[in-house]
C-alpha positions in Angstrom: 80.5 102.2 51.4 83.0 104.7 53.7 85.9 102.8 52.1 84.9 103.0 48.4 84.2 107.0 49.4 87.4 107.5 51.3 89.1 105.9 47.7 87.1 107.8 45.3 87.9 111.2 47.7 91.1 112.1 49.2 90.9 112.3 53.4 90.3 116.3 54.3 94.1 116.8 55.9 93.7 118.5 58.5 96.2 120.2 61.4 95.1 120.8 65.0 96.4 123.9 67.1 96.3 123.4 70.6 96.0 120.1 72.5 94.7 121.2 75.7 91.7 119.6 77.3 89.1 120.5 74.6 92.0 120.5 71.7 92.2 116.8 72.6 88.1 116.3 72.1 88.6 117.8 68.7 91.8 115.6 67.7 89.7 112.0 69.2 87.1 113.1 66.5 89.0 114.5 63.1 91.1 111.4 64.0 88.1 109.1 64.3 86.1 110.8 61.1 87.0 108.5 58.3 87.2 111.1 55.5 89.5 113.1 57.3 92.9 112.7 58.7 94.7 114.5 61.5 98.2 114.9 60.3 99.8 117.6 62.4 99.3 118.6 66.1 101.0 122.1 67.0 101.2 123.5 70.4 103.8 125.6 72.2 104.0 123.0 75.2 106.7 119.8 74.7 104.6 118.1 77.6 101.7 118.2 76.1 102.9 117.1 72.5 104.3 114.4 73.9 101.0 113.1 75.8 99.3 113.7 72.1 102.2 111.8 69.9 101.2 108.3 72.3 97.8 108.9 71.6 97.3 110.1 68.0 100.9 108.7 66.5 99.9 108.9 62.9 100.2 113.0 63.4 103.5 114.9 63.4 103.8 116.7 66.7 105.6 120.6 66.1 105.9 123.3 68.2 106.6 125.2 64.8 103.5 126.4 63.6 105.3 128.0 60.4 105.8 124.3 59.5 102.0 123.1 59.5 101.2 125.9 57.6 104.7 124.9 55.0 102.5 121.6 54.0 101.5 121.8 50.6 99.4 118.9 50.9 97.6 120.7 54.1 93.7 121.3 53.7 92.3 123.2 56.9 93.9 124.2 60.5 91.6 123.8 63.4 92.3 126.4 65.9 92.1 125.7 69.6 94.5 127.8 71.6 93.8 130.3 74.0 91.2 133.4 72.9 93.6 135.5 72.8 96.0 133.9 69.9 92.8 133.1 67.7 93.2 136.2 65.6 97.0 135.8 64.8 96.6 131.9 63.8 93.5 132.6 62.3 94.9 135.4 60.0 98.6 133.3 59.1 96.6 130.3 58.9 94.0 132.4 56.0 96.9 134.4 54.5 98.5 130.6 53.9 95.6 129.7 51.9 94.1 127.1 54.3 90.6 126.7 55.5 90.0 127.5 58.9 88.0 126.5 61.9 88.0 128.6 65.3 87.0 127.8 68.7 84.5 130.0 70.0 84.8 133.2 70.6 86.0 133.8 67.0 88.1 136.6 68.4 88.7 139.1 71.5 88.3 142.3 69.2 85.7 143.1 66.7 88.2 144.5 64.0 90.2 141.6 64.2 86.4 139.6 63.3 85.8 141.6 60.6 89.5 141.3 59.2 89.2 137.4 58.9 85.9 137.0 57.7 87.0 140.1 55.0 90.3 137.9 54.6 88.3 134.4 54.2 86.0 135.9 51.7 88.9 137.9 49.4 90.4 134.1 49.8 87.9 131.7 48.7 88.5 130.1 52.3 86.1 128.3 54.9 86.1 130.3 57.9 84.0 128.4 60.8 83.0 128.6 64.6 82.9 126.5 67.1 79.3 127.1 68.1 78.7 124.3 68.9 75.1 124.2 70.2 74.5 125.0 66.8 74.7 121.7 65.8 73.3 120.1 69.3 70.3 117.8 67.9 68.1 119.4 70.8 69.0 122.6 69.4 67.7 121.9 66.4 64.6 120.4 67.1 63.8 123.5 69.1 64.2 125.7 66.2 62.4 123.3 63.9 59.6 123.7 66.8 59.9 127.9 66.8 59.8 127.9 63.3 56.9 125.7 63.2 55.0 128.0 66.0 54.7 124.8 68.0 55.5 126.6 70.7 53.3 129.7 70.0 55.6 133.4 69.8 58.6 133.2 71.9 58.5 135.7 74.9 61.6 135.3 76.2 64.6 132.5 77.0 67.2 132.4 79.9 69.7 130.6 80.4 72.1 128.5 82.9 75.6 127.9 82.3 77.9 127.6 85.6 79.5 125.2 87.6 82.6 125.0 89.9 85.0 124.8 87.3 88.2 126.4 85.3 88.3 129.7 86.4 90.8 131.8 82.9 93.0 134.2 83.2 92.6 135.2 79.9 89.1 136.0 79.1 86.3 136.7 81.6 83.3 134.0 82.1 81.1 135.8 79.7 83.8 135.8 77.1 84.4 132.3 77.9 81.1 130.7 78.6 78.4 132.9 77.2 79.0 132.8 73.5 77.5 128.8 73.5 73.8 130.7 74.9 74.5 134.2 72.7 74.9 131.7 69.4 72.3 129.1 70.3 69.6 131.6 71.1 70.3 133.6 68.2 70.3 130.4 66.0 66.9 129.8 67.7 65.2 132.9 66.7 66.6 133.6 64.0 67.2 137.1 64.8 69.7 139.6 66.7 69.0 141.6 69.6 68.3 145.1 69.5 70.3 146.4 72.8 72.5 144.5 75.4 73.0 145.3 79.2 75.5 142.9 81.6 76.2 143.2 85.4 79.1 141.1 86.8 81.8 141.2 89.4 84.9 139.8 90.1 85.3 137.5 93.5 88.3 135.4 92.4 90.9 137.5 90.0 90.9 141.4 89.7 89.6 142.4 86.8 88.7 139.2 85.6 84.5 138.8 86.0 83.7 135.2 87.4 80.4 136.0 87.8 77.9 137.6 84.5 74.6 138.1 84.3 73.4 138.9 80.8 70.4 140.1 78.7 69.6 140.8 75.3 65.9 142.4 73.3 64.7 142.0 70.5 62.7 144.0 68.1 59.2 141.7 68.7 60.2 142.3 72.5 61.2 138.6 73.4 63.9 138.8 75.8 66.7 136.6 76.6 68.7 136.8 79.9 72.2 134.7 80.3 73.3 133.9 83.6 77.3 132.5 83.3 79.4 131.9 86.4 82.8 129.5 87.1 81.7 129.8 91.2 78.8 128.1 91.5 78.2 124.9 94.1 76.3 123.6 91.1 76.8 122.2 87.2 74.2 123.6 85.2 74.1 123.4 81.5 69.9 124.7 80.9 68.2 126.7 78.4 64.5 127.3 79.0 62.5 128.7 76.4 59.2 130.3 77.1 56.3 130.7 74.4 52.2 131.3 74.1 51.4 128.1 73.9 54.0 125.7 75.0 57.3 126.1 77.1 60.7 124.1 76.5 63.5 123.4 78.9 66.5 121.6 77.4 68.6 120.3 79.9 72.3 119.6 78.6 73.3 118.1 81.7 70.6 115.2 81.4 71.8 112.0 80.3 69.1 110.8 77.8 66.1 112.8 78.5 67.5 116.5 77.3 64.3 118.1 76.0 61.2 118.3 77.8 57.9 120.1 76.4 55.5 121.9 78.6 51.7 122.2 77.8 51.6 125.4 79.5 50.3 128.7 79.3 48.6 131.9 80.2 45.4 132.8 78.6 43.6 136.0 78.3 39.5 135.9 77.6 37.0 138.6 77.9 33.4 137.9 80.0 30.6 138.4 77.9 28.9 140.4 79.7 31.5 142.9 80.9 34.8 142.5 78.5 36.6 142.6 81.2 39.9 140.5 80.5 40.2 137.5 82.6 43.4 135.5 82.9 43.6 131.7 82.6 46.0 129.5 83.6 46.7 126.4 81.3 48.3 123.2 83.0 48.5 120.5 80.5 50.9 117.3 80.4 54.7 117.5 79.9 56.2 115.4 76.7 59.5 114.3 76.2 60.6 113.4 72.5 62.6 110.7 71.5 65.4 112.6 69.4 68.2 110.5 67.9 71.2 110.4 70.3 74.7 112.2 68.9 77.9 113.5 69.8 77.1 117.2 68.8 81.1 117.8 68.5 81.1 114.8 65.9 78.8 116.5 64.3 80.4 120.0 64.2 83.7 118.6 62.5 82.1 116.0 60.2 80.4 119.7 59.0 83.8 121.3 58.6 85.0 118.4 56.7 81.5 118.6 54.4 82.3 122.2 53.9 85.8 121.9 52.9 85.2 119.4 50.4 81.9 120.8 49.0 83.0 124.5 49.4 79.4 125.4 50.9 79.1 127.6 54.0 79.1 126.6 57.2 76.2 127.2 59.5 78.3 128.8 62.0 80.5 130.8 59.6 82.7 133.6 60.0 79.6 136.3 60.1 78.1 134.2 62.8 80.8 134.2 65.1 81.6 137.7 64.0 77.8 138.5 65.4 78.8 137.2 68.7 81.6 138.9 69.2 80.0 142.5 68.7 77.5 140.7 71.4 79.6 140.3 73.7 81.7 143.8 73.2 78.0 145.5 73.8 77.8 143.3 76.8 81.4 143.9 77.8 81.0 147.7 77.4 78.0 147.6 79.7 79.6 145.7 82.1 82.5 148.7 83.0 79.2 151.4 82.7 77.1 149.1 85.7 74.3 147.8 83.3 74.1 150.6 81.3 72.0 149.0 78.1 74.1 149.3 75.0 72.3 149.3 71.4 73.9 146.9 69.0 73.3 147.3 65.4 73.3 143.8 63.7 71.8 142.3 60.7 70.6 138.5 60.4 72.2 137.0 57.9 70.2 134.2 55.8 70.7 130.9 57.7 72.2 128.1 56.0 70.3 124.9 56.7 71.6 122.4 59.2 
């Protein structure tokens, strides 16, 4: 069946910008995706082309990115260079008439955000994330579960992602880690916060926050706090999400068992004699469910390649990762005021179903 499809339908070509350690995730799987084929690699270090021309050899290795984007026959560019070139590939790769995926954040600025997506829509182009939580099957199933009010009204989430790990020069660890919690929690309750305050500090580089701790309200006054750190003795990849009736903790850093439900709970009764309100504690069992094990980075690109071939919107489309990035300004903004909370004025935008 995939080889009658790939003959009916031409292969997606696509060209891959940036072969670092996560560009090389993303070229294992758009060469591995049997509708699409990786046909350039483009990156401004010889060393690292050279690792990549052993591994993928059916792509053409350039340091000239004016030459990917020269290819006639050249469907989509999937950007994965430093944060800080995003906007400049981003915008040739648009203004070349190619469709366009962008490793989170979208962008370091929010004008340069809204100049994309603005440039994307004038185009007719696919402009997507990498949010890639987005597409984490554990993710889902928690927002099927929100939705569903399995887990009663959500009162607030927090968040764990830090570990002893790369410490950027480039970006700070909320620009660089936060924006997987920011999207996912926002794709979880389908709504944007109201005001954002952040507190960091910076141990290792000057002016470079190593350290972030993060929160976000929201109109119905859940609450969401993000804790990100590169200086930590510990890997933590958690997101706990707190409701009336049940609680969730998904665990990234499990190896099968990821998402475990807690029958849990405070309860408030009045006496019958007095009304006075009495407060119950609720300790029921803990469930695990089976959910279907895959790679959620498979799954991200195998939904570029849909989207470039249908046309449709992404889920995490150029207004979603545009969303984030005013986030993280607001948090970035009360970061150099000492926690001063910072109102952000965003509007959901319909969800496109997953």
């Amino acid at each position: 069946m995939t080889d009658e499809l790939t003959t009916a339908r031409p292969r997606v070509r696509v060209a891959l910008v940036g072969i670092g350690a996560w560009g090389r995730n993303l070229a294992r799987n758009y060469a591995q995706l049997p509708d699409a084929e990786l046909c350039w690699i483009c990156d401004t270090d010889p060393g690292r082309l050279a690792e990549a021309a052993r591994h993928f050899p059916d792509a053409v290795c350039t340091t000239d990115y004016g030459q990917v984007l020269a290819d006639p026959q050249l469907d989509a560019v999937v950007i994965a260079a430093s944060a800080q070139a995003h906007f400049t590939l981003g915008r040739r790769a648009l203004l070349a008439g190619k469709d366009v995926f962008i490793e989170k954040p979208l962008v370091l600025e929010v004008a340069d955000g809204e100049e994309l997506v603005r440039l994307a829509a004038e185009r007719a182009r696919v402009l997507m994330v990498g949010h890639l939580l987005e597409y984490h099957p554990v993710v889902l199933r928690l927002r099927d579960m929100i939705r569903a009010g399995e887990l009663g009204r959500v009162l607030y989430v927090y968040s764990q992602r830090v570990n002893l790990g790369t410490v950027r020069q480039d970006e700070n660890a909320l620009w660089s880690l936060a924006p997987h919690d920011i999207s996912s929690i926002l794709f979880m309750l389908d709504q944007v916060p109201t005001d954002v305050s952040a507190r960091g500090q910076c141990y290792v580089q000057r002016g470079i926050e190593d350290v972030v701790f993060m929160n976000m309200n929201f109109a119905d006054r859940a609450m969401a706090h993000i804790h990100v750190s590169w200086l930590d003795p510990h890997k933590v990849r958690r997101i706990t999400v707190v409701g009336s009736k049940r609680m969730a903790v998904f665990d990234d850093a499990e190896g099968t068992e990821k998402l475990r439900i807690y029958d849990k709970g405070a309860t408030v009764g009045e006496e019958c004699n007095t009304f006075a309100e009495t407060v119950g504690l609720r300790f029921g069992d803990i469930r695990i469910p089976h959910i279907k094990s895959a790679e959620p980075l498979r799954l991200e690109c195998q939904h570029f390649v849909d989207c470039v071939r249908s046309r449709a919107q992404p889920v995490s489309d150029g207004q979603d990762g545009l969303r984030v990035v005013r986030i993280l300004a607001a948090a970035q903004r009360s970061l150099k005021s000492n926690g001063d909370p910072v109102t952000v004025d965003l509007v959901p935008a319909p969800r496109v179903a997953a």
